[in-house]
N, C-alpha and C positions, 0 to 999 in steps of 0.2 A: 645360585646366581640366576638371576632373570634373563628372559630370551628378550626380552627389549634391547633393541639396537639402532643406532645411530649409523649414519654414514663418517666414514672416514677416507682421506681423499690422500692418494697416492699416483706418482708418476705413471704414465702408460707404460715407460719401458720398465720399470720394476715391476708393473701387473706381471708383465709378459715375461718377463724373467722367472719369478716366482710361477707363474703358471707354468714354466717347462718345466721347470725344477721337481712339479708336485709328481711324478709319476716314477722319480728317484724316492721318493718319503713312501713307497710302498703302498698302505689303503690308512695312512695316519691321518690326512687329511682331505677332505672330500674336494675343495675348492680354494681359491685364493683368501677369500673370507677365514676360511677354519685356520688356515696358517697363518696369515696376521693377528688373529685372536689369540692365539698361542703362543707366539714372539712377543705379542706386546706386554703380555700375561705375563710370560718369561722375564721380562726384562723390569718387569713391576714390581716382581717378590723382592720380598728385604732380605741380603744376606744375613745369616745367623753372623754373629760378633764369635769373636773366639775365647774358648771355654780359658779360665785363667791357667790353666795346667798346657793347653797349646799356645798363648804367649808367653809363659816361660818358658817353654822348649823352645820356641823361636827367640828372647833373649839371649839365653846360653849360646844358640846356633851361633848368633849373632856374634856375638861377647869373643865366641871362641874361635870368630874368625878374624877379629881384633879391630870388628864395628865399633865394640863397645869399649 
């Protein structure tokens, strides 16, 4: 991933919120920056779909609660 970055523009009181917050996240993240990079990252991945063997277990579940 390249260290090239952009500004991205957020509320003062959420800075300030997340900035109290960071010294509960232990030494995960250094600044407000590194945890918005991380949430937003977070929030960007594609959940995996479910393998065909865990939506038939969730039919059945289903089925045999008399969804289906």
């Amino acid at each position: 991933m390249s260290d090239d970055r952009i500004p991205v523009y957020i509320s003062k009181k959420l800075y300030e919120e997340i900035e109290k917050k960071l010294s509960e996240f232990s030494r995960e993240f250094k600044n407000v920056d590194d945890f918005v990079e991380f949430a937003l990252s977070e929030l960007m991945k594609e959940e995996e779909p479910y393998t065909k063997e865990e939506e038939e277990t969730v039919k059945r579940r289903l089925r045999d609660l008399g969804y289906f």
